[in-house]
N, C-alpha and C positions, 0 to 999 in steps of 0.2 A: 508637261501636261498640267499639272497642280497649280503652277504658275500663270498659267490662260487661264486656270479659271479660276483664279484670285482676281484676274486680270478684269476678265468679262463681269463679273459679279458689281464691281462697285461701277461701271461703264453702263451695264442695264439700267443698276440702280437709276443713275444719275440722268440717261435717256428716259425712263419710267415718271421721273422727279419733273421733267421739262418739258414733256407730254402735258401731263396735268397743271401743269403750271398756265401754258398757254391756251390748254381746253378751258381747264377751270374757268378762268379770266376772262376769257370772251360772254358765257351767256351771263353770267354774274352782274357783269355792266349794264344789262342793259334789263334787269329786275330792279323792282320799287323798293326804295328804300323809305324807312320812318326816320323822316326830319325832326322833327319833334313832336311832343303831345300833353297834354294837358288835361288830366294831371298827367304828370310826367312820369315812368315807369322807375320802382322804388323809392318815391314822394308820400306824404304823409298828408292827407287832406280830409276836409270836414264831413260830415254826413247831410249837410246844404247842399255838396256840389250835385249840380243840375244839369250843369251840360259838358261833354268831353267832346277835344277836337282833337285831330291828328291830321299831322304836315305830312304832308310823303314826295319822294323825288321820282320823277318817270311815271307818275299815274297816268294811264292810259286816256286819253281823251274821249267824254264820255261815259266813262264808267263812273259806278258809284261804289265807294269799299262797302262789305259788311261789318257791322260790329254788333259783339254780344257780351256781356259781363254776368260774369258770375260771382256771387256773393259768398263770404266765410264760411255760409252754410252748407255750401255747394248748389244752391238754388239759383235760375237763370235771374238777374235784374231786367226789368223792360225798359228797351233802348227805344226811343223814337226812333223811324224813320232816316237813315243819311243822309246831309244834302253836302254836296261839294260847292265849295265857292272858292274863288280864285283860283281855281284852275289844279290845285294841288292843298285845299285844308278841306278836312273831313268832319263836319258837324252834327252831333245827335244829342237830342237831352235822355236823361236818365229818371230813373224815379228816386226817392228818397234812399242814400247806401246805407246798411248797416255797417255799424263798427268792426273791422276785421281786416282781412288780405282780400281785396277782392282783385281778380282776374279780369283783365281786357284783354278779346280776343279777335285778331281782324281778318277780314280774307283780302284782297286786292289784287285788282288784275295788271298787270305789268304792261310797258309799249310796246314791248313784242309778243303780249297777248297771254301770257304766263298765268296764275292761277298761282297766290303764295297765300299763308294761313300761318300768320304766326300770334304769338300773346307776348305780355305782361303784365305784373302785377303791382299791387299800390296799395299801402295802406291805408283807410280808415280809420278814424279818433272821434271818439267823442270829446269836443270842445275845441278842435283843431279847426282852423279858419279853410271855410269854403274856398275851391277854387274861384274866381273870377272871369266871367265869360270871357274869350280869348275875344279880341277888338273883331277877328275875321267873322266870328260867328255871331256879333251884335246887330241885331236887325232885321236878322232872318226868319223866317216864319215857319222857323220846325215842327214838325210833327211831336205830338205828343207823346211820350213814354208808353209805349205797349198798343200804340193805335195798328190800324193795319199797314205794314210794310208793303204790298201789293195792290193797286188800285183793285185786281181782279183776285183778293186774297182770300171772297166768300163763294160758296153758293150753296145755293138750298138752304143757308146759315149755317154752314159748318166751312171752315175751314176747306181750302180749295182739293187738298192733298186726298182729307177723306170724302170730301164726296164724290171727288171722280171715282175713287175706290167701290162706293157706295151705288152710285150708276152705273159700274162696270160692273158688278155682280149684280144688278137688278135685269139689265141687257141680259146677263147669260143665265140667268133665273128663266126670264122668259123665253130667250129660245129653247132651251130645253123643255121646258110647257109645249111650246109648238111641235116642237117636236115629239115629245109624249102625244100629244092626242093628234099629227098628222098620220103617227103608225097604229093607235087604235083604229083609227077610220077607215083604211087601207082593207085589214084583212074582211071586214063586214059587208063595204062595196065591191069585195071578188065574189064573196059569197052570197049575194043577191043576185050577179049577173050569171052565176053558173045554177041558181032555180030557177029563172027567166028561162036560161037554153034547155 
């Protein structure tokens, strides 16, 4: 008995091992990978650089990545806008980096429709030479650092998020009103028509 199950143990194992080997392996393939980028993750670049691009393999036709950087301070930097050109580089300018670790973070949707979010980080110097717009993203006509990312990203001048926020409690403001004064009115027109009779 002790023997089967010496025997079974390292046999599950090794079924358990080749399970996940062939799961694994399948949807892995067929997720977006970062080809390169610019500044390139653990590079050393100036407080010039102005615009960051990122390569990716398997970007989803159509889609646009997000990206956001955060600064040594922990404060968000403002990214322009994305624009994808050729089909797989990811271009946004930035506003001026402070000197430090700053963090680039991206989201990207995959060809079989995935949703992935990963980072890395780079450092800043002061007096350390700018990066060099990558050839892909010379020409193009990005968006400027902190503009609206959202052609429909305002209304009422706030931000789109709060003020639907802001119009959905004004909506239930008021029907509650209506409602308050449709049930004061109720009991006064029973009580006229029963002096009438």
């Amino acid at each position: 008995m002790r023997g089967l199950r010496l025997l079974r143990a390292p046999a599950v194992l090794t079924a358990c091992l080749g399970v996940l080997l062939l799961t694994g392996a399948t949807p892995a393939s067929a997720h977006t990978a970062l080809k390169d980028a610019t500044p390139a993750p653990g590079s050393t670049v100036g407080t010039g650089t102005g615009v960051v691009a990122l390569t990716f393999v398997k970007l989803k036709p159509g889609t646009t990545p997000e990206i956001s950087l955060t600064g040594p301070d922990g404060t968000a930097v403002p990214v322009g806008r994305p624009t994808v050109t050729d089909g797989a580089v990811t271009c946004a300018t930035v506003s001026p980096l402070k000197a430090g670790v700053t963090t680039l973070t991206y989201t990207v949707t995959a060809s079989d429709g995935d949703t992935q979010t990963s980072a890395f980080q780079f450092q800043v110097a002061d007096g350390a030479q700018a990066v060099r717009t990558p050839d892909a993203c010379r020409g193009l006509n990005l968006a400027a650092p902190g503009a609206d990312r959202d052609t429909g990203g305002t209304l009422l001048g706030l931000d789109r998020t709060t003020a639907l926020v802001a119009v959905a409690a004004a909506v239930a403001a008021a029907g509650g009103a209506a409602l308050v004064v449709r049930r004061t009115r109720r009991p006064r027109s029973r009580g006229r028509r029963r002096a009438v009779a």
